[in-house]
C-alpha positions as CSV (number, residue, x, y, z in Angstrom):
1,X,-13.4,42.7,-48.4
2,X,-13.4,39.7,-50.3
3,X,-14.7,35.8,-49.3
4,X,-11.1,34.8,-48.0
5,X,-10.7,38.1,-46.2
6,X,-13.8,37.5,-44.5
7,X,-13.1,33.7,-43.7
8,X,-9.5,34.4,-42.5
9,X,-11.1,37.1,-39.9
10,X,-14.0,34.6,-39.0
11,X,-14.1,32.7,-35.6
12,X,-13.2,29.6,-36.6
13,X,-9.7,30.7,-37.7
14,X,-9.1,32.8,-34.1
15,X,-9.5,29.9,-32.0
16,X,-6.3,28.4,-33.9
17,X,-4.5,31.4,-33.8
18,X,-5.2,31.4,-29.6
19,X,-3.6,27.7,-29.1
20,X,-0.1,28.6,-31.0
21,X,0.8,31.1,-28.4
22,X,0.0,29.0,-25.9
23,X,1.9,26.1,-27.1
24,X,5.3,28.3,-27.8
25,X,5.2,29.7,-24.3
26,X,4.7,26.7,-23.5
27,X,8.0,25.3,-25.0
28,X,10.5,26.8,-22.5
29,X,8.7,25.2,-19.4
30,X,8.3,21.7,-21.3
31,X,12.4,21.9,-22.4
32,X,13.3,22.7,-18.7
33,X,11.3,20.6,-16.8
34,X,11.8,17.5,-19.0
35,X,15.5,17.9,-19.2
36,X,15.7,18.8,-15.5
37,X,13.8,15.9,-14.5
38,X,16.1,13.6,-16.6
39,X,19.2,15.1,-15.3
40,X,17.7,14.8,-11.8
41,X,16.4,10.8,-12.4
42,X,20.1,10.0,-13.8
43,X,21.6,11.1,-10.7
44,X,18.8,8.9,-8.3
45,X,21.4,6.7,-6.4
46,X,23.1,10.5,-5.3
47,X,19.5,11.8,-4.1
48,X,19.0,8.3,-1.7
49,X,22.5,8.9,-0.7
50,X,21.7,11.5,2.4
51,X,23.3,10.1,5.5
52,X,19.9,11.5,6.9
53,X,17.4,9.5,5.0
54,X,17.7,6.4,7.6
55,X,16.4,8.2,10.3
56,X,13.9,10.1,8.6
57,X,11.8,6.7,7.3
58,X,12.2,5.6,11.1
59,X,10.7,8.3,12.2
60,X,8.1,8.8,10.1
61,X,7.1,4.8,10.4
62,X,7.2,5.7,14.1
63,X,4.8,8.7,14.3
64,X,2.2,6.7,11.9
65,X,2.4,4.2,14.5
66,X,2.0,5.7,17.0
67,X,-0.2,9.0,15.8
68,X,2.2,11.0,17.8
69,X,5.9,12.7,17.9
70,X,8.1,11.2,20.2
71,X,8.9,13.3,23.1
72,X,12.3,11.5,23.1
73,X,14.8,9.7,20.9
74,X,13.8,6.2,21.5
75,X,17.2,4.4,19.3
76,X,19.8,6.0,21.2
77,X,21.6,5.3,24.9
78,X,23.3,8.7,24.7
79,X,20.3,11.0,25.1
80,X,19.8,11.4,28.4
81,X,17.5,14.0,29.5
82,X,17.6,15.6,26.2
83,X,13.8,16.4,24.4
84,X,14.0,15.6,21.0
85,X,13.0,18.3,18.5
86,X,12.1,16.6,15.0
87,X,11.3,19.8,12.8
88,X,10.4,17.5,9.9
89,X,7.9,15.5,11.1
90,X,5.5,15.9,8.3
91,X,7.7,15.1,6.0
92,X,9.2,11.8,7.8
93,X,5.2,10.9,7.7
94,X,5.1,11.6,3.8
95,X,8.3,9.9,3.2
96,X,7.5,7.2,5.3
97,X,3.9,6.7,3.3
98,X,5.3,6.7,-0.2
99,X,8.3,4.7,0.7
100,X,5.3,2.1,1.9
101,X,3.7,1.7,-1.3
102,X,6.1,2.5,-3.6
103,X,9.9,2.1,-1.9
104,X,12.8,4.2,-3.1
105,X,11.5,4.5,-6.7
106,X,8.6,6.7,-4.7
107,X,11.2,8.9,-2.9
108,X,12.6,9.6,-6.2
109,X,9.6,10.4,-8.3
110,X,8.7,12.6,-5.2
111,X,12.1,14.6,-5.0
112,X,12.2,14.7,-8.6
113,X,8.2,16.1,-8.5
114,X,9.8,18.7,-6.0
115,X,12.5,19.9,-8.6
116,X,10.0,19.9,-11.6
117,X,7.9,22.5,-9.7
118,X,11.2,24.7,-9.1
119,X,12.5,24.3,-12.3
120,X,8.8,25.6,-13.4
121,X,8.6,28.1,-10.7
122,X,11.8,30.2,-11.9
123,X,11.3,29.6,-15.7
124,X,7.9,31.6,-14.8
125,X,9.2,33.9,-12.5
126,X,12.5,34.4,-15.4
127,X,9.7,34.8,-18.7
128,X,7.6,37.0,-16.2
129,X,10.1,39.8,-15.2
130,X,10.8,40.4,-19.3
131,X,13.7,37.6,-20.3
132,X,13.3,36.1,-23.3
133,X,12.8,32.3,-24.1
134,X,16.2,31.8,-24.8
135,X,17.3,33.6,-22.3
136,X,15.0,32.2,-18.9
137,X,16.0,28.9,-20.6
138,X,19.8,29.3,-20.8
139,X,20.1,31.0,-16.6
140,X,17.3,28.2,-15.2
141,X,18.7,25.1,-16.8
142,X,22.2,26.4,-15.6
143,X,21.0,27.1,-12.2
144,X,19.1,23.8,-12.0
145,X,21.8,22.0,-12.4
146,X,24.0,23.6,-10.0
147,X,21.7,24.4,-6.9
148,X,21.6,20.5,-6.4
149,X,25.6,20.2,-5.9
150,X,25.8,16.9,-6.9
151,X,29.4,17.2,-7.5
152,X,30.2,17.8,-3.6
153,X,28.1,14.7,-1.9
154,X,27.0,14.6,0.7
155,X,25.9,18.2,0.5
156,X,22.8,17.5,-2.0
157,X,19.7,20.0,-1.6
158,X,17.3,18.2,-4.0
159,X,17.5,14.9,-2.2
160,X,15.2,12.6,-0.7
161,X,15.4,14.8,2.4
162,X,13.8,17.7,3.6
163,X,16.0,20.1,2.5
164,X,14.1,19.9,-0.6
165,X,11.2,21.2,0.9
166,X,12.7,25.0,1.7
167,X,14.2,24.8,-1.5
168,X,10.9,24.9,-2.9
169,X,9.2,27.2,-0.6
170,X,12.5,29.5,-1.3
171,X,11.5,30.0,-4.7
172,X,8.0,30.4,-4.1
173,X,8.3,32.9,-1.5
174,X,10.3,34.5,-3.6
175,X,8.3,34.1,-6.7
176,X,5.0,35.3,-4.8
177,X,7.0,38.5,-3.1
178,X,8.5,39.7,-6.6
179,X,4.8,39.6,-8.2
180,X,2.6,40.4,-5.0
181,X,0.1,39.3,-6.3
182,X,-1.0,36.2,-4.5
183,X,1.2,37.3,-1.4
184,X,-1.8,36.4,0.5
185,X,-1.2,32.8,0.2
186,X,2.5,32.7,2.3
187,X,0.8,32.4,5.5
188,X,-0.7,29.0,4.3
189,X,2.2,27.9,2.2
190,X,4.6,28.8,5.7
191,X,2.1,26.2,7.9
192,X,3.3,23.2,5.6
193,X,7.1,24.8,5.6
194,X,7.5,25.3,9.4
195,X,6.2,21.5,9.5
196,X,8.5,20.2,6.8
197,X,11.7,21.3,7.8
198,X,13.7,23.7,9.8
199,X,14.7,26.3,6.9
200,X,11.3,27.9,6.9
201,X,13.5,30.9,9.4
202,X,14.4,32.0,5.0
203,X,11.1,32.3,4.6
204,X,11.1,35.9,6.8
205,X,14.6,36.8,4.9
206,X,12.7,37.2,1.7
207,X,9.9,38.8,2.2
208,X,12.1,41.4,5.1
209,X,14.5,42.2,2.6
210,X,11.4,42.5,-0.1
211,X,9.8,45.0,2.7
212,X,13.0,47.1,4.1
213,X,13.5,48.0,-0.5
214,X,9.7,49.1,0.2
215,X,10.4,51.0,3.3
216,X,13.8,52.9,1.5
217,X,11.2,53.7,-1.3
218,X,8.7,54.6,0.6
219,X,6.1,52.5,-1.0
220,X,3.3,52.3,1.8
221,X,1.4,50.1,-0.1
222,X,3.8,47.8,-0.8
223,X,5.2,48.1,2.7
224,X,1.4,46.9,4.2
225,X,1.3,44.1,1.5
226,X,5.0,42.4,2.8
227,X,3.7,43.5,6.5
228,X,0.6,41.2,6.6
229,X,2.6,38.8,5.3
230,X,5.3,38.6,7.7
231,X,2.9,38.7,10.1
232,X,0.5,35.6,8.7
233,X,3.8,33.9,8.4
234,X,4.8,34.2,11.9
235,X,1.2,33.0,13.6
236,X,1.6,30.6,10.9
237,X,4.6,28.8,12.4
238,X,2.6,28.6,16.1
239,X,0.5,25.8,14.1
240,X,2.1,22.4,14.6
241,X,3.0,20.3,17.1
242,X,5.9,21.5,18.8
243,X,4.0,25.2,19.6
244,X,6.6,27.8,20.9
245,X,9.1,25.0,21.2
246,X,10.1,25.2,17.5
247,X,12.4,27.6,18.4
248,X,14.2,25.1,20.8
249,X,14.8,23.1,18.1
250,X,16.0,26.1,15.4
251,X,18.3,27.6,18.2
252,X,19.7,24.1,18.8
253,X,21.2,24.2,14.7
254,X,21.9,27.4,13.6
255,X,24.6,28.8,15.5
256,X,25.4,25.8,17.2
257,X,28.9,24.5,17.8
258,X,28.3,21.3,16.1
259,X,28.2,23.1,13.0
260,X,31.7,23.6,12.4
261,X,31.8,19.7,11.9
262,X,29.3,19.2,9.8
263,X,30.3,19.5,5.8
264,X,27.0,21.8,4.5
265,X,27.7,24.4,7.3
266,X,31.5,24.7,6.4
267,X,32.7,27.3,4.3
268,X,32.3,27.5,-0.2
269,X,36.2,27.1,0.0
270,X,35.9,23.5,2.3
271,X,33.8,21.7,0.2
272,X,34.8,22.9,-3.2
273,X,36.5,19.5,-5.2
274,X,38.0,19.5,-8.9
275,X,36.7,19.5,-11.1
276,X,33.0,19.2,-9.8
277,X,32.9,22.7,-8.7
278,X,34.4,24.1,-12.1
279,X,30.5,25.0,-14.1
280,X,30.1,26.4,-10.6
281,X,32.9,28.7,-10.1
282,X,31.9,29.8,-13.6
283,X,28.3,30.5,-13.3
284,X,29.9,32.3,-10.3
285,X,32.0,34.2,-12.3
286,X,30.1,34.6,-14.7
287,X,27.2,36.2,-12.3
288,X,29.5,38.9,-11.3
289,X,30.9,39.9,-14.4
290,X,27.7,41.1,-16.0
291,X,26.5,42.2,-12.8
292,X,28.8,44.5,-12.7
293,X,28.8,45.7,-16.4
294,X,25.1,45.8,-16.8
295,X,24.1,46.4,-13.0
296,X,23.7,50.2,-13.2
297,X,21.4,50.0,-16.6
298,X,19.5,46.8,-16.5
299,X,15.7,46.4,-15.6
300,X,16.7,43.4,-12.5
301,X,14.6,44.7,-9.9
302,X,16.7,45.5,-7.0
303,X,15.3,43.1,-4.5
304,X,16.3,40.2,-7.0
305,X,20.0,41.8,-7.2
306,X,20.2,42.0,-3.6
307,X,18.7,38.4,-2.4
308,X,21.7,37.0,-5.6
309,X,24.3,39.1,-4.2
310,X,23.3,38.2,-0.4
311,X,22.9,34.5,-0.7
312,X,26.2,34.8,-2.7
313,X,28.2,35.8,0.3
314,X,26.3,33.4,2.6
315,X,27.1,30.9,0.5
316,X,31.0,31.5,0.7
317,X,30.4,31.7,4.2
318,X,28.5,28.5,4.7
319,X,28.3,26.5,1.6
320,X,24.5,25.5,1.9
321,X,23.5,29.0,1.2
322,X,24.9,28.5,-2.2
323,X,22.3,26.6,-3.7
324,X,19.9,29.8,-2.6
325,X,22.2,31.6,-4.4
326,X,22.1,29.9,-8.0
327,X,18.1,29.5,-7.4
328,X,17.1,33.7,-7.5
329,X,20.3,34.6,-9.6
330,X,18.9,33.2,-12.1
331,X,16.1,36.2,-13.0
332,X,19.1,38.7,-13.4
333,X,21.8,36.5,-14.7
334,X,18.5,36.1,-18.1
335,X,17.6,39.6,-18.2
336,X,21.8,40.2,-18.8
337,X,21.7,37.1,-21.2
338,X,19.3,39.3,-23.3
339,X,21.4,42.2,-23.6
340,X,24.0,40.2,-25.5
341,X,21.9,37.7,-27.4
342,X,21.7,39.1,-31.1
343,X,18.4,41.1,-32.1
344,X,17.8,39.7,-35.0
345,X,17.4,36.2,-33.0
346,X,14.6,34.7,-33.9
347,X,12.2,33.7,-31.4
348,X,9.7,31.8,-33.1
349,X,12.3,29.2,-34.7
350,X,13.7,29.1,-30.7
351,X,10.7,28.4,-29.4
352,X,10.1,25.5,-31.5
353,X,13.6,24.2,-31.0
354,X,12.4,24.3,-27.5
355,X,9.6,22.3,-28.3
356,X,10.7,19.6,-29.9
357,X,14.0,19.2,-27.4
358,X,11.6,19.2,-25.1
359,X,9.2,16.3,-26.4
360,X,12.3,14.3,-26.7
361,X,13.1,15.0,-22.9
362,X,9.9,13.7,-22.2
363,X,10.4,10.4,-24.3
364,X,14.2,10.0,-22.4
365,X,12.2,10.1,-19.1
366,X,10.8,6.5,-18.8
367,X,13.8,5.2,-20.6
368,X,16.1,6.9,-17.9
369,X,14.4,5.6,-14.8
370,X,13.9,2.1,-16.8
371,X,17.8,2.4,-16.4
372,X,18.5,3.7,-12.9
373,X,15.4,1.6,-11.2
374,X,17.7,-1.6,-11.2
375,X,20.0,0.9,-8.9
376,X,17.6,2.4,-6.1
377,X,18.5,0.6,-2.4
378,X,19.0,2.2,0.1
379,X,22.4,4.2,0.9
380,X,24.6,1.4,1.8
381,X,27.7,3.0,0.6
382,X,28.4,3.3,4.5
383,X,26.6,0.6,5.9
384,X,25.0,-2.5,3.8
385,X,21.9,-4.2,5.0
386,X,24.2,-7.3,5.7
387,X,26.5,-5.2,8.3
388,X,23.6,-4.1,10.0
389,X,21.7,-7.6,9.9
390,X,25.2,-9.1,11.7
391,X,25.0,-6.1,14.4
392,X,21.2,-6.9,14.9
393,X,22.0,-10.7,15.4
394,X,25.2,-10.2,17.4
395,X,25.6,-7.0,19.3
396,X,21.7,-6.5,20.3
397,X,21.3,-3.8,23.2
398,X,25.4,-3.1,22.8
399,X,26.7,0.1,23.4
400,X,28.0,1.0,20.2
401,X,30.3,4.2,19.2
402,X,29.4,4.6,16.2
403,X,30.5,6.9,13.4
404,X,28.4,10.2,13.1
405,X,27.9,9.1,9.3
406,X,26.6,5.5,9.6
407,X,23.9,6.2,12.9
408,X,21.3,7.4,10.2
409,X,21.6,4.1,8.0
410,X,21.6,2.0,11.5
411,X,18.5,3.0,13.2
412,X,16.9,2.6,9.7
413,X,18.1,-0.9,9.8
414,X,17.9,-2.0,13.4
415,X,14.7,0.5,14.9
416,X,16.7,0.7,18.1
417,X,17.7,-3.1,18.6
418,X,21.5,-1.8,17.8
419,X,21.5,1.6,19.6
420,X,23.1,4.1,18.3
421,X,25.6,6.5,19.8
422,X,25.2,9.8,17.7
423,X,23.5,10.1,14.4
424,X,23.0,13.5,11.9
425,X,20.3,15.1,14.1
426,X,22.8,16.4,16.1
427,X,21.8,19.2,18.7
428,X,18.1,18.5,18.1
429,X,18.5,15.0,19.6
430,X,21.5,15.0,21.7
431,X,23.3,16.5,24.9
432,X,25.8,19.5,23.7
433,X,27.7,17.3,26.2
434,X,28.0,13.9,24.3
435,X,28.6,16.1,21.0
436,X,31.3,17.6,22.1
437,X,32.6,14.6,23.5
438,X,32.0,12.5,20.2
439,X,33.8,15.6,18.4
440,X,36.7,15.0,20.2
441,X,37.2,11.4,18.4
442,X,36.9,12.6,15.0
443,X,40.6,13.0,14.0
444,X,43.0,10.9,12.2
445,X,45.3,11.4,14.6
446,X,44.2,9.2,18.2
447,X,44.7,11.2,21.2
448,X,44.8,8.2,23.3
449,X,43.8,9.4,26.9
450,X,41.0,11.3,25.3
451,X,39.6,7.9,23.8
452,X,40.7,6.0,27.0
453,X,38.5,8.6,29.1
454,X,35.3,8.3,26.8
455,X,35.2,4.6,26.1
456,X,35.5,4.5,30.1
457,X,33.1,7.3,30.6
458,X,30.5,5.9,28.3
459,X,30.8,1.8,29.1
460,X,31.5,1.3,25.2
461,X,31.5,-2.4,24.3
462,X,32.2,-2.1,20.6
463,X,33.1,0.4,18.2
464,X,32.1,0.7,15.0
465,X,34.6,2.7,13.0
466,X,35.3,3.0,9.1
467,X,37.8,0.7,8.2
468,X,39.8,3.1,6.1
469,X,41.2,4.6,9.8
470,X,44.0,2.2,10.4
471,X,45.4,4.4,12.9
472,X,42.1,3.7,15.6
473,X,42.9,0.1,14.6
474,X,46.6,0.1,15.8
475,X,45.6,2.0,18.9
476,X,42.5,-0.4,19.6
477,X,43.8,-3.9,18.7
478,X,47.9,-3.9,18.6
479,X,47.6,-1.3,22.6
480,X,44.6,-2.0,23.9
481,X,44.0,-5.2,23.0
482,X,40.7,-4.9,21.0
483,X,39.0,-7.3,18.6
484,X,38.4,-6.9,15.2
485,X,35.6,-9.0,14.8
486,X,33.9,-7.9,11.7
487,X,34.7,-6.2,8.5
488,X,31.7,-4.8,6.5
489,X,31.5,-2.9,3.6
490,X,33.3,0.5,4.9
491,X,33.1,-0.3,8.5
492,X,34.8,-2.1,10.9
493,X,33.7,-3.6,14.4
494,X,36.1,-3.7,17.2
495,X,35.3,-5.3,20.4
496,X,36.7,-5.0,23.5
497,X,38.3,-7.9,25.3
């Protein structure tokens, strides 16, 4: 061996050698999680727009006020007896803390945090289960852009909401149940879930279907490792501050009535819009195709085939399962990518494409929210601060029928000054009663003894309607003899005589 052979097998040359691995796996997650996070920042006045987000800040600056959860809805004249369930507490609190110090430019950067971590999560979860750079890069930036369904507002999963929250935990449940490795960790991960938002019930979908493959396959040890977990993840729920009554509030959502009103619960077929939903219908398609050619002979384990093809029918079913669906079909839809990448692809030139796209994503992200920062406020598409600042001065302590879609944005506004009539917390908050009352109002067409009935039944003083339904107009002003006696920005306010 001569001097150079010696030197290049020396120590000081391996330590060099060690990094460049490093840095080239390292490529995929920087290209996906910058490029994610700019797509996600460009899109910032969609992730404020959740009718939702009103109520939430409310009730978080109320629960850090008064170092308790509300028993009862204190903004509304409508609730009656009714025991308010708010399943995301904790997050109201965080959301109510950052938008503090920071306002909406914190909600962002925090929903935006959120998506980094699930963009990471799969691309790990993708290079992990065999797919190749290319591959996990192509299937997770596909199914991070899709899974937020910006196209079909207001059905947005990585908002400043707590939807975001069990779309996270989704993934790493999911994640942590394919490896089981850290399985032991759920338990803990399903305390801040159950507290966070209602959707931590998907949480034990996962890791059942996980442990029923185990149980067909007869792998005991497997079986015992998804069984502790379960069971962890159930006493885990029992810890927060609604105890057993948790379940009041999750039996008050899914399977409720109101849900065939509300837009996310709806069928894939009622919310699809053109051409929006086209990459989607794709991906779809695309999905099923190579599931169905390489299914049989490709290495996607089964319980990843199954949870794709599940949440898949779900999410024609309801269209919020959809997003589920283009989160885990992403493993399987990159180990099919593979099979019809060329061979003689070569990695190492891929990787540093990667690389360096993804250092430039990272320079575009200050320059992005530079741009959209000018833009964060909060959602007044529906409702402007100046509508609400005229109800505050002029209707105090009215009773108001409001529109479902605008009660979120007013008690954000008017903390209960302007009470509301219904808002988006639906069953968790309100009579079945009043809801299906208000239900019975929300048609273009104005069954006028219906309306006549309810005004009467409820005392209303004013209504506050959007102004796009001429129809209510004609029926309040022209035959009742109504007022109109202010236009806002999509809302109208009549008042009766």
């Amino acid at each position: 061996m001569n001097s150079l052979e010696a030197w290049g097998d020396c120590e000081f040359d391996r330590r060099p050698r060690a990094i460049k691995p490093y840095v080239q796996s390292s490529a995929v997650y920087l290209f996906l999680i910058s490029f994610g996070c700019v797509y996600y920042l460009s899109n910032a006045p969609l992730l404020l727009g959740h009718y939702d987000l009103g109520w939430h800040l409310a009730a978080g600056d109320l629960i850090r006020e008064r170092g308790t959860i509300p028993f009862q809805d204190p903004w509304s004249f409508t609730l009656a007896d009714k025991q308010w369930h708010n399943l995301s507490w904790l997050w109201d609190v965080i959301a109510s803390a950052l938008f503090q110090y920071a306002k909406f430019s914190g909600l962002i950067l925090f929903a935006m945090a959120c998506g980094a971590v699930i963009v990471g999560y799969l691309a790990n979860i993708c290079l992990s289960s065999g797919a190749s750079a290319i591959a996990a890069s192509i299937s997770v930036f596909c199914a991070s852009v899709l899974y937020p369904a910006f196209a079909t507002p207001p059905n947005i999963y990585l908002a400043a909401s707590p939807n975001t929250s069990t779309m996270l935990f989704s993934v790493i449940f999911f994640g942590e149940c394919l490896k089981r490795t850290r399985w032991f960790m759920l338990p803990a991960t399903m305390i801040l879930w159950a507290n966070l938002h209602g959707g931590f019930l998907l949480g034990f979908l996962i890791i059942g279907l996980f442990g029923g493959v185990a149980l067909l396959r007869q792998d005991w040890t497997n079986l015992k490792i998804y069984g502790l977990a379960g069971a962890g993840c159930f006493i885990a729920i029992f810890i927060n501050p609604l105890g057993f009554h948790i379940y009041d509030g999750i039996t008050a959502t899914l399977g409720h009535f109101v849900q065939a009103n509300i837009t996310e619960w709806q069928s894939y077929f009622q919310n699809v819009t053109l051409p929006g939903s086209i990459p989607g219908i794709i991906y779809i398609l695309t999905f099923v195709v190579l599931e169905l050619r390489y299914g049989g002979s490709s290495s996607v384990p089964l319980e990843v085939r199954l949870l794709s093809w599940l949440f898949l029918c779900l999410g024609f079913y309801q269209y919020r399962y959809m997003s589920f669906f283009f989160l885990f079909s992403s493993v399987p839809l990159a180990l099919h990518l593979d099979r019809l990448l060329p061979e003689r692809l070569n990695r190492l030139e891929v990787q540093k494409s990667l690389l360096a796209a993804g250092i430039v994503g990272m320079c575009a992200l200050p320059l992005t929210f530079a741009h959209i920062w000018p833009a964060l406020s909060p959602p007044d598409e529906l409702l402007s601060e100046q509508d609400a600042r005229y109800l505050r001065v002029n209707f105090s302590h009215a009773r108001l029928l409001n529109h479902w879609n605008v009660g979120g944005i007013l008690i954000f506004h008017t903390r209960g000054d302007v009470p509301v009539f219904v808002d988006g917390r639906a069953a968790t908050a309100y009579p079945d009663g009043l809801l299906r009352d208000y239900f019975k109002l929300v048609k273009w067409d104005i069954d006028e003894p219906i309306w006549d009935a309810l005004l009467e039944k409820y005392k209303i003083d004013a209504v506050l309607w959007p102004t796009v339904h001429d129809v209510l107009k004609r029926f309040l002003v022209d035959k009742r003899g109504w007022k109109e006696q202010y236009v806002g920005s999509h809302e109208s306010l009549y008042v009766k005589p």
